[in-house]
C-alpha positions as CSV (number, residue, x, y, z in Angstrom):
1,X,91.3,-86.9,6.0
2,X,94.7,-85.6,4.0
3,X,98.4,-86.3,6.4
4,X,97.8,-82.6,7.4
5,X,95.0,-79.7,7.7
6,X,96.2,-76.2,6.2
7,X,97.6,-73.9,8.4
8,X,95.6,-71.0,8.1
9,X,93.0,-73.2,9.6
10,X,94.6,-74.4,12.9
11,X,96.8,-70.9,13.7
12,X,94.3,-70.5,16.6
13,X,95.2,-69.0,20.0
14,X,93.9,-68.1,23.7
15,X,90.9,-70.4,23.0
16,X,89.3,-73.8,22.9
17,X,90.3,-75.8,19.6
18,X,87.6,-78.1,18.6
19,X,88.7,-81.4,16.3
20,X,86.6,-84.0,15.6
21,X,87.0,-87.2,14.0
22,X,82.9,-88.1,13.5
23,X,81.1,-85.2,11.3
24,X,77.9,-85.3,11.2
25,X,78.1,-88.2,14.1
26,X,76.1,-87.7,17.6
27,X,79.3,-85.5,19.5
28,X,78.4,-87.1,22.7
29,X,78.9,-91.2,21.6
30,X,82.9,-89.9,20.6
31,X,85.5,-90.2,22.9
32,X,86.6,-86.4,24.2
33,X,90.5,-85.8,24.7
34,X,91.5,-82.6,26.2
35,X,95.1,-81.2,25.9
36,X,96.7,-78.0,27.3
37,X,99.6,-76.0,26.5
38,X,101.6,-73.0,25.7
39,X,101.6,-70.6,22.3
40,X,105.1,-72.1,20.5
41,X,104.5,-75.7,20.0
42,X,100.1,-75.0,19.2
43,X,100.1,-74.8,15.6
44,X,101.8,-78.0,14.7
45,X,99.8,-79.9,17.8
46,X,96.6,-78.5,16.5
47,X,97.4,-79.8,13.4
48,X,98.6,-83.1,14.7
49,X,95.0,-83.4,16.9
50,X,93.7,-83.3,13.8
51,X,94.7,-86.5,12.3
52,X,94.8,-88.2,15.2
53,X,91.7,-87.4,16.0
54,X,90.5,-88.6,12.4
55,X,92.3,-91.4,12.9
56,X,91.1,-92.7,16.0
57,X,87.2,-91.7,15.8
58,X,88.0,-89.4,18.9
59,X,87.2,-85.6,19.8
60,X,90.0,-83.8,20.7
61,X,90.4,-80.7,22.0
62,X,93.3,-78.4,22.2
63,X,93.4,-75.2,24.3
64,X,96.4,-72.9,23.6
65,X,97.5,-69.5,24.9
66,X,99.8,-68.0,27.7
67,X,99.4,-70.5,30.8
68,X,98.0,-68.0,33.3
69,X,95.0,-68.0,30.8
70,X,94.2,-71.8,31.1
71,X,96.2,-73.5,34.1
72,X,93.0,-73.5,35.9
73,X,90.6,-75.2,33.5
74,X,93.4,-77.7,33.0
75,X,93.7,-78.1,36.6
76,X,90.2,-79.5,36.8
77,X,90.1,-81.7,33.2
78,X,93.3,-81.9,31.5
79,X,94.4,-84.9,29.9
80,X,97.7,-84.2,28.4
81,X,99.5,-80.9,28.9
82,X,102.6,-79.3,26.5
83,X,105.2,-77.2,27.3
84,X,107.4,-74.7,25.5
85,X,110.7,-75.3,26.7
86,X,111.6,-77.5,29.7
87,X,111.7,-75.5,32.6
88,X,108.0,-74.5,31.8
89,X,107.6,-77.9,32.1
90,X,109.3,-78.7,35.1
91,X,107.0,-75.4,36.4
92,X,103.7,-77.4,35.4
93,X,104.9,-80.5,37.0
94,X,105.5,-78.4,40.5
95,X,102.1,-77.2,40.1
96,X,100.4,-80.3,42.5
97,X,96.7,-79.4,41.2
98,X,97.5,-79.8,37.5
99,X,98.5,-83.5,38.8
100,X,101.0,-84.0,36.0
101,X,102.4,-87.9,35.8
102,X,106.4,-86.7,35.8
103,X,107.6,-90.2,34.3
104,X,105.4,-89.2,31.5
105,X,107.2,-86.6,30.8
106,X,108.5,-86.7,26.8
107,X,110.8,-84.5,25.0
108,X,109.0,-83.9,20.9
109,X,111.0,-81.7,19.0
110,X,113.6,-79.1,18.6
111,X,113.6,-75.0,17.2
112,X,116.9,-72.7,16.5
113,X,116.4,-69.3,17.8
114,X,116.2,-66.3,14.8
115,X,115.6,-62.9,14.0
116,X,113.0,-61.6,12.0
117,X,113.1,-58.5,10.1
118,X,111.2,-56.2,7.9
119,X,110.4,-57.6,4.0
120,X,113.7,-56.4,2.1
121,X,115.8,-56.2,5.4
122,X,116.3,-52.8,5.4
123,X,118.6,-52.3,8.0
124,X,121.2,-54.7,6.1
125,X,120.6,-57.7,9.2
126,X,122.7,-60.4,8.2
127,X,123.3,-61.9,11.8
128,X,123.0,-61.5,15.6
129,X,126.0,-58.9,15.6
130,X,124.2,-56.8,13.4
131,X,121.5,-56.0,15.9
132,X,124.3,-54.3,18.2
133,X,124.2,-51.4,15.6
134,X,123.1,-48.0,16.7
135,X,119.2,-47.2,16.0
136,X,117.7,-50.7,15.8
137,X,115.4,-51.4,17.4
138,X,114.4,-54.7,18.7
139,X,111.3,-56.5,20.3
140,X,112.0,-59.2,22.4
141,X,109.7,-61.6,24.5
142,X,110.3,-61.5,28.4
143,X,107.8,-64.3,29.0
144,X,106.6,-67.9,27.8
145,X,108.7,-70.1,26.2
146,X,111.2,-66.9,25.3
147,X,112.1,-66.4,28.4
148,X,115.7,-65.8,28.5
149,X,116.4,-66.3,25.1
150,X,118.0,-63.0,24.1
151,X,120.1,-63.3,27.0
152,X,121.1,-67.0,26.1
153,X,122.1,-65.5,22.8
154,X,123.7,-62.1,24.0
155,X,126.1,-63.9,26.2
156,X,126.9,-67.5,24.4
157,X,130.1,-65.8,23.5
158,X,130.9,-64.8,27.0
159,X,131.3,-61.4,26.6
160,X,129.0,-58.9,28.4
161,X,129.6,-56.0,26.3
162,X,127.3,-57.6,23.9
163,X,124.5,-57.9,26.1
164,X,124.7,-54.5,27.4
165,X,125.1,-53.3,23.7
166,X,121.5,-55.9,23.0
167,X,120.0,-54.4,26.0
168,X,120.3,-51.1,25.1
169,X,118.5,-51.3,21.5
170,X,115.5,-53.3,23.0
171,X,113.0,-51.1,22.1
172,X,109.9,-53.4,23.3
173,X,109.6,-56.2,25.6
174,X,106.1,-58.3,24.5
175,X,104.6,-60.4,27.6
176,X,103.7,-63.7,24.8
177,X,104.7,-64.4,21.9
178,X,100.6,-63.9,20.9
179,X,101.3,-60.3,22.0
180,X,104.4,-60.1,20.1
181,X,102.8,-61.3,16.5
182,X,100.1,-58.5,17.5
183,X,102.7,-55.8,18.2
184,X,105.0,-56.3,15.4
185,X,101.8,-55.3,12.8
186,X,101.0,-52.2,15.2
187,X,104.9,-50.9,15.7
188,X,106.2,-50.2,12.5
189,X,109.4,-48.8,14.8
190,X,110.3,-52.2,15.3
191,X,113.0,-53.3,13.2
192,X,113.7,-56.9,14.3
193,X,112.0,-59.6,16.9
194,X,115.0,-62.0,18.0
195,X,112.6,-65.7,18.7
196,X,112.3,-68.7,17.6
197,X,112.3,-69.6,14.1
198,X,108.3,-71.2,14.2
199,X,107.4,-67.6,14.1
200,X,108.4,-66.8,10.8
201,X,105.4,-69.2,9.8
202,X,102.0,-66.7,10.7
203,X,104.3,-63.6,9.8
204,X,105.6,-65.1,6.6
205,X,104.0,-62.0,4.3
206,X,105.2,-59.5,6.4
207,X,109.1,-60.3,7.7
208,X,111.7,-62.0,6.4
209,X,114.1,-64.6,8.2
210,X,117.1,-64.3,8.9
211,X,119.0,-67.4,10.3
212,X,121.9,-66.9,12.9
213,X,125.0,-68.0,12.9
214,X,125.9,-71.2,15.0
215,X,127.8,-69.0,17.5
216,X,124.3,-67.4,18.6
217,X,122.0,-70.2,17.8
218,X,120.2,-71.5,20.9
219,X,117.9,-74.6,20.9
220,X,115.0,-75.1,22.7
221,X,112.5,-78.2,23.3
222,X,109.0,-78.7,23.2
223,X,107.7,-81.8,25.8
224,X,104.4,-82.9,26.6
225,X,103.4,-85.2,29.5
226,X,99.9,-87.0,30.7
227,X,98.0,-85.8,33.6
228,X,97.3,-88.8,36.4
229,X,94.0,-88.2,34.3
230,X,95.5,-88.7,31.4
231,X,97.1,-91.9,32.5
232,X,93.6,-93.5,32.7
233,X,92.5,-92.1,29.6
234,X,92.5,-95.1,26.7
235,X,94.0,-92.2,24.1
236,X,96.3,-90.3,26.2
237,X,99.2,-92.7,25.6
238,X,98.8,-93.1,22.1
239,X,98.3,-89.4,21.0
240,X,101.8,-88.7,22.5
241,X,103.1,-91.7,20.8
242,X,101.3,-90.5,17.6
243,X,103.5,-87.0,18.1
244,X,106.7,-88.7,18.8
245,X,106.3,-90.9,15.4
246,X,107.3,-90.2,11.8
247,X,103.7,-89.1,11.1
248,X,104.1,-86.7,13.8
249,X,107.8,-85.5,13.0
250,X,106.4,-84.4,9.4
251,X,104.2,-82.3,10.9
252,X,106.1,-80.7,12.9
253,X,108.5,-80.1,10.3
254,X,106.1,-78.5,8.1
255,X,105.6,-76.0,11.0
256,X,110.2,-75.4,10.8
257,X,110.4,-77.8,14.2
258,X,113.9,-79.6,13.8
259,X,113.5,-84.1,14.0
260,X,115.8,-86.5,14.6
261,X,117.5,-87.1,11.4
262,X,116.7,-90.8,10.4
263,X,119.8,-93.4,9.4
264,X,121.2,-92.2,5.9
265,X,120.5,-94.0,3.0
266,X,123.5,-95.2,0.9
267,X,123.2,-93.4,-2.7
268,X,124.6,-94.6,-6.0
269,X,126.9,-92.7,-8.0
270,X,125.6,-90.7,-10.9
271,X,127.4,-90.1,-13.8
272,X,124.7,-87.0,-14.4
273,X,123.1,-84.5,-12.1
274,X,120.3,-82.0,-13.2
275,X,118.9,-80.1,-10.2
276,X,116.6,-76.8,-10.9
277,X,116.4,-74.9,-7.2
278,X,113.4,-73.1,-7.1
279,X,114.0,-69.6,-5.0
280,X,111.0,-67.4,-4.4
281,X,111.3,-67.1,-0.4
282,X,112.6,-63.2,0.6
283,X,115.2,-64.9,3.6
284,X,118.3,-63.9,4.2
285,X,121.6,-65.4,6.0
286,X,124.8,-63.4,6.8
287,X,123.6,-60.4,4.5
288,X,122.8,-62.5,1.3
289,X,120.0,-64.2,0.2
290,X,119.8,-67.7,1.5
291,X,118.7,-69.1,-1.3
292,X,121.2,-68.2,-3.5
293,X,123.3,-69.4,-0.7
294,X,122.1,-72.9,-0.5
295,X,122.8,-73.1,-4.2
296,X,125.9,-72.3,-3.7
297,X,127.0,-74.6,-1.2
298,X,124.9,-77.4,-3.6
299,X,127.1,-76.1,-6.9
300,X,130.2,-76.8,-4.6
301,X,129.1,-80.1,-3.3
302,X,129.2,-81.4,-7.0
303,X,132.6,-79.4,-7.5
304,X,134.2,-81.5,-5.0
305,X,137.0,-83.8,-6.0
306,X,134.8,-87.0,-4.4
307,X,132.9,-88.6,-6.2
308,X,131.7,-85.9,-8.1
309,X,129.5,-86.5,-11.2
310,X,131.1,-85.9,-15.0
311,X,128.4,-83.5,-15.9
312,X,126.4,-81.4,-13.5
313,X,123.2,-79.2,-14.3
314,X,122.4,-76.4,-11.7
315,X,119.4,-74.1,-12.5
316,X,118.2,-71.5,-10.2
317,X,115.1,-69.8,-11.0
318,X,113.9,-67.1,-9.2
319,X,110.9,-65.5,-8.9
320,X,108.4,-64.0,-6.7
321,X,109.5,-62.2,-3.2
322,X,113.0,-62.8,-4.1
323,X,112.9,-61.5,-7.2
324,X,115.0,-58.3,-6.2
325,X,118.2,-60.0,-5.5
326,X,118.8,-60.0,-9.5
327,X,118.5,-56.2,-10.1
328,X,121.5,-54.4,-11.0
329,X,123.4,-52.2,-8.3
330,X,121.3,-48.9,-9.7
331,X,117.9,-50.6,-9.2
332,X,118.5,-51.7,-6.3
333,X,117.4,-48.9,-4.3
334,X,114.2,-48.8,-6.2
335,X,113.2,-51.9,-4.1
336,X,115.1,-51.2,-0.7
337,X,115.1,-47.3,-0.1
338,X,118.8,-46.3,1.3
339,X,120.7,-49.0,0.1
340,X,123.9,-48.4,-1.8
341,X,123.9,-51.8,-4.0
342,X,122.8,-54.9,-4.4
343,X,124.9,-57.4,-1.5
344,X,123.9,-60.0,-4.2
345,X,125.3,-58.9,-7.2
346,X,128.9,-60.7,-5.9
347,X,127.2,-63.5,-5.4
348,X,125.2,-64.1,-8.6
349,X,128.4,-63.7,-10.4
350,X,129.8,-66.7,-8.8
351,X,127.5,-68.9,-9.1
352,X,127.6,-68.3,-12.8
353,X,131.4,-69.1,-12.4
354,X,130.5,-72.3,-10.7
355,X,128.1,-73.1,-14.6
356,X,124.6,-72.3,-12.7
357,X,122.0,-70.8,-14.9
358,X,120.5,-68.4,-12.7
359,X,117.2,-67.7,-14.4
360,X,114.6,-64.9,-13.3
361,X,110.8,-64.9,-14.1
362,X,109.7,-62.4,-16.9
363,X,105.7,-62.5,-15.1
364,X,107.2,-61.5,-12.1
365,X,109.4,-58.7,-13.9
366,X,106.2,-57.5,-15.5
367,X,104.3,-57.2,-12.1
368,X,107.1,-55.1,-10.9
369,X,107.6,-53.0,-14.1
370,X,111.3,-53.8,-14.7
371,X,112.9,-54.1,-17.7
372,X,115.4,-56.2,-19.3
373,X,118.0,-53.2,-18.4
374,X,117.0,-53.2,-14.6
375,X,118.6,-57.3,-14.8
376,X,122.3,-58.1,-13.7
377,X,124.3,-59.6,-16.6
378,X,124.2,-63.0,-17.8
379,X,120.9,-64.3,-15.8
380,X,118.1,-65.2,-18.4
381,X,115.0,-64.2,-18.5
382,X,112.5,-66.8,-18.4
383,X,108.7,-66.3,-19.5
384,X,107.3,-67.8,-16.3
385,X,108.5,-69.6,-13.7
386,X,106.3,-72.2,-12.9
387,X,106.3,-73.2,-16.6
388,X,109.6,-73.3,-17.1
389,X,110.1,-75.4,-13.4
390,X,107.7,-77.8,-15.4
391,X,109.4,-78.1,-18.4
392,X,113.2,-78.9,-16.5
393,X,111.5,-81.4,-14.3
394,X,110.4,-83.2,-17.9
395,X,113.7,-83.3,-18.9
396,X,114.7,-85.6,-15.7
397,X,115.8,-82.0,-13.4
398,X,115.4,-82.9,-9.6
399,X,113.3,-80.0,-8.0
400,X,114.5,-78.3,-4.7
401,X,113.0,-75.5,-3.1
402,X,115.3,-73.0,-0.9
């Protein structure tokens, strides 16, 4: 089996999660693991289940969902058990019949909280602030591994007139985060769901991301721990150490967790940098497109008087859901009904300052019936994306994705 199983395969909630290591082989000659936990941390365990399980000739299984929906069945044959945040943890430890092994106890991996919001952020969300506005409405989770967060990130500043500005546009407060993906296709009223950024992942066609500034970003864990059961167990031991090692840290990364950074490697000078940024992801941060962002900051990084190269090469190419952020300040509102301008336009102009050739996709123009006339000045017009990605990577371009 690959490093990783796709995700649309392992998004699986409120349910038993069969992996096995033997097809075709007699079920009952393979060595059954069962694990237990809550709905933030599922996916990327799933997935990590499965290679383990691959790995080791083994059966896993994984059961996932709010834990008043499987605290019993775990109670009577769990083997390892994971937790949301740490005080759900400390919760399952004070529960005496799920018998949970305390020094077992291990802290995985890290998510920043986030808001999402509707594709084209219509209401203009740029950061936290912006969901004090009047008329936005908010969902919220009051339960799980979201307990508390809005609040955490309401007050960080110390100043309760922000959460009694938050707590008036809450317009929903969703039990589980399973309830909360469900509700944000049924309420169209909903404007933005403050969470953790993990949810972006089963909701990536239908909301965009908007990352929060470090003066409202809270951090949560995700632990796991072995059951006096799971002590005995000959795999118990070794699928948590499996989680905690770099096999397991990718994973989790492809699921937006946040790893320990490893030890920097040194890097040699270059006299010549070519980078082509590919930016096709509809996310914002502080009311501009985040891709266009990150180039940015790269296009100053090679400004800088340190070590910077004698010839740099930046070329952003844009295409798919981010496609709008190069329309002129007239077509704008085409795309995004009631807005006054593109919040971009600024932006593009300076990173053509900075020599970035900011190039948009002519099969994505076609697809959206723009012309040439619809474009902002100066970007080019590529015939496809992917091809001409392709043809800059031949010519020794580094490819980055934002």
């Amino acid at each position: 089996m690959a490093a990783g199983v796709g995700h649309a395969r392992v998004w699986a909630f409120g349910g038993v999660f069969v992996l096995t290591g033997l097809a075709g082989a007699d079920a009952s000659a393979q060595q059954v693991l069962r694990v237990y936990g809550s709905e933030g941390p599922a996916p990327a365990i799933q997935e990590a289940a499965a290679v383990f399980g691959e790995e080791h000739q083994a059966r896993v299984e994984v059961v996932t969902g709010p834990p008043d929906t499987w605290v019993v069945q775990a109670a009577a044959q769990a083997d390892v058990i994971f937790a949301s945040a740490d005080f759900m943890m400390a919760d399952f430890v004070r529960r005496s019949e799920l018998k949970i092994a305390e020094s077992s106890v291990t802290p995985l991996y890290l998510r920043p909280s986030a808001v999402l919001v509707r594709p084209g952020n219509p209401k203009q969300i740029g950061d936290f602030p912006d969901l004090l506005k009047p008329g936005v409405r908010v969902m919220v989770v009051s339960g799980s591994g979201q307990t508390g967060l809005w609040e955490d990130m309401a007050g960080k500043q110390g100043d309760v007139r922000t959460i009694r500005a938050f707590r008036e546009n809450i317009a929903v407060f969703a039990p589980s985060s399973t309830e909360a993906l469900k509700l944000w296709d049924e309420r169209p009223d909903i404007d933005a769901y403050v969470t953790w950024n993990i949810w972006h992942v089963p909701l990536r066609d239908r909301a965009t991301l908007v990352e929060v500034s470090r003066d409202y970003t809270i951090y949560r864990q995700c632990s796991i721990a072995l059951t006096e059961r799971g002590k005995e167990h000959p795999l118990g031991g070794r699928f948590i150490a499996f989680l905690a090692s770099p096999a397991g840290a990718r994973i989790f990364q492809s699921w937006q967790w946040l790893t320990a950074p490893g030890e920097p490697e040194p890097r040699p000078a270059r006299k010549d940098v070519a980078v082509v940024c590919r930016i096709d992801k509809d996310e914002w941060k502080a009311n501009l497109g985040a891709g266009l962002s990150m180039v940015r900051e790269l296009a100053q990084v090679y400004r800088s008087p340190a070590g910077a190269p004698e010839r740099v090469r930046l070329s952003a190419v844009v295409h798919g859901e981010a496609a709008y952020w190069l329309l002129k300040d007239e077509s704008y509102p085409r795309v995004v009904a009631g807005a006054t301008g593109n919040p971009n336009r600024e932006l593009v102009e300076e990173l053509q300052s900075l020599g970035v050739s900011v190039e948009l996709c002519g099969a994505t123009m076609t697809e959206r019936g723009w012309t040439d006339a619809d474009i902002l000045a100066g970007v080019k017009i590529v015939p496809n994306a992917y091809a001409r990605m392709v043809e800059l990577e031949l010519e020794g371009y580094a490819y980055v994705r934002f």
